[in-house]
C-alpha positions as CSV (number, residue, x, y, z in Angstrom):
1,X,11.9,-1.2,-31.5
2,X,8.9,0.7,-31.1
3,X,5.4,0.2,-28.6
4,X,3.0,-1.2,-31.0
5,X,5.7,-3.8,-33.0
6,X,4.7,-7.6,-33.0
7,X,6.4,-9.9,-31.5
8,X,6.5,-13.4,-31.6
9,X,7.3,-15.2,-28.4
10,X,9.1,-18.7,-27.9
11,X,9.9,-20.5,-24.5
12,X,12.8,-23.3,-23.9
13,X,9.9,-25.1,-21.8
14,X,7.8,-24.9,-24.6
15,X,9.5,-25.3,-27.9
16,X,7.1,-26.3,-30.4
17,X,4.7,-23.2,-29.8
18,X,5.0,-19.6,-30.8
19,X,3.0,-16.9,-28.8
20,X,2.3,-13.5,-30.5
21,X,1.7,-10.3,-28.9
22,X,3.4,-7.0,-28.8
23,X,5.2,-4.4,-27.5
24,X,3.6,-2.5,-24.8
25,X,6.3,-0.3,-23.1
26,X,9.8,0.5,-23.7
27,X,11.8,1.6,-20.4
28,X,12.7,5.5,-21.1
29,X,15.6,5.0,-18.6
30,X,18.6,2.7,-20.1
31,X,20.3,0.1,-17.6
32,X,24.0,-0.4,-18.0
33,X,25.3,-4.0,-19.1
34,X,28.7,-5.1,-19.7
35,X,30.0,-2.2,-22.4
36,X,26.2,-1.7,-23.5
37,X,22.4,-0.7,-22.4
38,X,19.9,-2.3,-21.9
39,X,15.7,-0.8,-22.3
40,X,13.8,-3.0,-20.4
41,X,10.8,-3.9,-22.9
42,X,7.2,-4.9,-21.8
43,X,5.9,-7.6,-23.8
44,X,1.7,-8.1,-24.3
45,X,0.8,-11.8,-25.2
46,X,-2.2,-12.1,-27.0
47,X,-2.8,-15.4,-25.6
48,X,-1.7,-16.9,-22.1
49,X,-1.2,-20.4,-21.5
50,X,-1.5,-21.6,-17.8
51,X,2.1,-23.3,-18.2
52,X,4.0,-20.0,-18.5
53,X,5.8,-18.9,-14.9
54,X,7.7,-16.2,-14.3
55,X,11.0,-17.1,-14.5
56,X,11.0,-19.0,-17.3
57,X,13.8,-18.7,-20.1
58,X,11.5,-16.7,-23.3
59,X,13.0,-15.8,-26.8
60,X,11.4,-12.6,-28.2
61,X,11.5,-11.8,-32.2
62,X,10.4,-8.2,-32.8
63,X,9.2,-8.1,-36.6
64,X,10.9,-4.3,-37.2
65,X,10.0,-4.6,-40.8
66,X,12.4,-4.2,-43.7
């Protein structure tokens, strides 16, 4: 995952709609989970709809290319 890398953006209170955007920063320092890391991403949506809280369950697909 890189800063720059679309994204598409889904939200369980919103399931019919996709949001696009990117990715705008990557954490440098890594966050230990369970037996893993995690980077905490920053995610730019290209669009904002007054709905969206903070809070709220999102699913983010990062197109990495093939």
């Amino acid at each position: 995952v890189q800063v720059g890398q679309p994204v598409d953006v889904t939200f369980d209170a919103f399931p019919d709609r996709v949001f696009s955007g990117r990715v705008a920063r990557i954490n440098p320092m890594a966050e230990e989970a369970g037996d893993g890391v995690n980077y905490t991403t920053i995610i730019e949506l290209d669009e904002l709809a007054p709905d969206i809280r903070w809070g709220m369950t999102a699913f983010v697909d990062v197109d990495v290319g093939s």
